[in-house]
N, C-alpha and C positions, 0 to 999 in steps of 0.2 A: 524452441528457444528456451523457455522456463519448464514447459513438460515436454516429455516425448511424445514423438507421433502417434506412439500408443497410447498415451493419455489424452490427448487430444483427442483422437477420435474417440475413446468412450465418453470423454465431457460432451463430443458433440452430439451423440447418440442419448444421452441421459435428455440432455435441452430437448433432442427431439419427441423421444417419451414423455418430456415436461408438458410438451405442446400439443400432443394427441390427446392425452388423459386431461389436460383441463382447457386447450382453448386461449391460451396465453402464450402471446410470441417469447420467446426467450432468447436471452445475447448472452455467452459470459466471457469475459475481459480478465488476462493478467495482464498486469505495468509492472515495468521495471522498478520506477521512482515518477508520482506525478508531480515534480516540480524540481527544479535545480537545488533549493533551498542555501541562495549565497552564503549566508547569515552562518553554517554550518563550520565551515574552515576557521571564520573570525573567531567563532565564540572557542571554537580547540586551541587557536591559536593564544589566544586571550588567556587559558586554561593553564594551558602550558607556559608560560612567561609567567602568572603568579606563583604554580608552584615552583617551579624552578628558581626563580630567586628567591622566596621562602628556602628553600635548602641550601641555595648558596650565604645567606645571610646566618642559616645554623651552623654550614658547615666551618663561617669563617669566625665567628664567636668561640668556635668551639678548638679552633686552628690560631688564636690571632699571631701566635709567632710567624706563621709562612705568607703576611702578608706581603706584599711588595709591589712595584711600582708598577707589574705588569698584571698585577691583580682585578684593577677593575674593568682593563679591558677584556680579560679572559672570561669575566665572571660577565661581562657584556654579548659576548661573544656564547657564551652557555645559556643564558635564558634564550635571547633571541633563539637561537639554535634549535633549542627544548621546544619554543611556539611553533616556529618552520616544522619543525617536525609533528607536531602533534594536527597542523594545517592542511600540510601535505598527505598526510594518512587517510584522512576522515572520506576521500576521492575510494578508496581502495580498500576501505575496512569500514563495508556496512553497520556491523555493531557498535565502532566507536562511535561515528557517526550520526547513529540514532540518541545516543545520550543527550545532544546539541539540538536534538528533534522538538520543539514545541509543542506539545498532545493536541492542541487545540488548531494551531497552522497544520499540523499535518488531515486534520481527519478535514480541515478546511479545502486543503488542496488535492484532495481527495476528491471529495464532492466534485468541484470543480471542475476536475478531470472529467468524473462521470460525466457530469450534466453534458461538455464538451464532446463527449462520445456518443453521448444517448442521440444528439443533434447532429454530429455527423452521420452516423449510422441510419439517419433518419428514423429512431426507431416511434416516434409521435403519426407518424404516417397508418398505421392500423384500421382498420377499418370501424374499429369500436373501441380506439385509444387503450388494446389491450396487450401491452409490451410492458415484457420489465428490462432491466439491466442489470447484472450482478459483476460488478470490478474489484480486483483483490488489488491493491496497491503494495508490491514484497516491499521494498525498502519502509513505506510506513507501518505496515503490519496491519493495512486497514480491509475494510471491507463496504462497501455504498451499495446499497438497491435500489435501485432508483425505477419504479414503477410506472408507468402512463397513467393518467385522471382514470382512465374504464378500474385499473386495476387498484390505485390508491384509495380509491372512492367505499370498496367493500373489504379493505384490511384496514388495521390500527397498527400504529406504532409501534405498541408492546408486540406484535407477530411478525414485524420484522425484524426488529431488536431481538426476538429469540433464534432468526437464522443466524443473524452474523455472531450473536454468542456462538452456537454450535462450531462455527469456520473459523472464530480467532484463537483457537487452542494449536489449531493445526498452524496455524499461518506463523504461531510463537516458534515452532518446530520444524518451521521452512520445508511445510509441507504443500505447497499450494492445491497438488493434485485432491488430495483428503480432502481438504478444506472445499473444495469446489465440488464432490462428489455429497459432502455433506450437505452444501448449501441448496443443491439442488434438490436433494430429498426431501428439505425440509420448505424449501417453497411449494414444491409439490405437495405437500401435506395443507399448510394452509389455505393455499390455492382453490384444495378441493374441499377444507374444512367449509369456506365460503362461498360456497357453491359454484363456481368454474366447473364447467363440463367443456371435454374436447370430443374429438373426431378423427378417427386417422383418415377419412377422405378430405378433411377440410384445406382447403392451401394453403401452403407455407408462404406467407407475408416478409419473414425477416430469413435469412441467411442463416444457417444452424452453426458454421465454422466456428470456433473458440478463437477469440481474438488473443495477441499476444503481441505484446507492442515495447519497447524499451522504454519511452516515455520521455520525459526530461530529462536531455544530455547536458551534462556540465560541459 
């Protein structure tokens, strides 16, 4: 869907070396978009009607001889037009889109997402609450870890804030495969910085497949 099957299967192959070398279930998630965000179309549309009649209010100062009697419905007809347009886009033009993006609502609905994954997936089910989740959200450009109590209990904040630094450079460059091949290196590294010891005979608790899910459909 978002990577090919070849990439899929080395992210699944990585999660599974994740899990032998330290003992920690591992899940990782691409989303399309975790939320429809309504609010997106209005504020373009909104966008597009101020400027647009901001230029037609220049262009008719600067014109006033060709005004006439069917000028203000045209110049009616042009803003609206410019909002619809710029409404209608923001569906089909990720980057405009993101402009309308809230930094805060998104890394919100994000989270949100995860946590709604981590619970579906039952990833709390562990034997020693030792599951992480790692979800890249494309359209937000985010990234959430979301670790089990075994697992959040012996990292800090600042070591997980240094993975999703490593994966938002890729994720700027619509790279999700990089990003996720980074993120998992560098859980791996922490993981073992804090002492997690795995096993390749111990059993697999969670499912190794890379999830890939479209997410919130407008």
């Amino acid at each position: 869907m978002y990577l090919s099957e070849e990439q899929d299967t080395q992210i699944s192959a990585l999660g599974r070396d994740l899990e032998i070398h330290t003992g920690v279930e591992f899940m990782a998630a691409v989303v399309g978009k975790c939320d429809t965000y309504p609010e997106i179309p209005w504020k373009a549309f909104a966008l597009g009607v101020a400027l647009s009649a901001l230029a037609a209010v220049f262009y008719h100062s600067m014109q006033p001889a060709w005004i006439t009697a069917w000028t203000p419905l045209l110049t009616l007809a042009w803003v609206l037009g410019a909002g619809a347009l710029g409404a209608l886009l923001t569906p089909f033009w990720p980057a405009l889109a993101r402009l309308f993006l809230d930094a805060e609502r998104a890394e919100s609905e994000s989270r949100q997402y995860a946590q709604g994954l981590f619970l579906e997936q039952a990833l709390f089910r562990t034997r020693e609450h030792t599951a992480i989740l790692l979800l890249i959200g494309l359209f937000e450009r985010r990234v959430v870890l979301l670790p089990d109590s075994g697992v959040q209990n012996r990292l800090n904040a600042g070591q997980l804030e240094t993975v999703i630094h490593q994966m938002v450079p890729h994720l700027q460059r619509d790279d999700p495969f990089q990003a996720l091949v980074q993120g998992i290196a560098f859980i791996e590294k922490i993981l073992l910085e804090a002492g997690f010891t795995g096993s390749a005979d111990a059993p697999d608790q969670i499912p190794d497949e890379l999830i890939q899910q479209k997410g919130a459909v407008s």
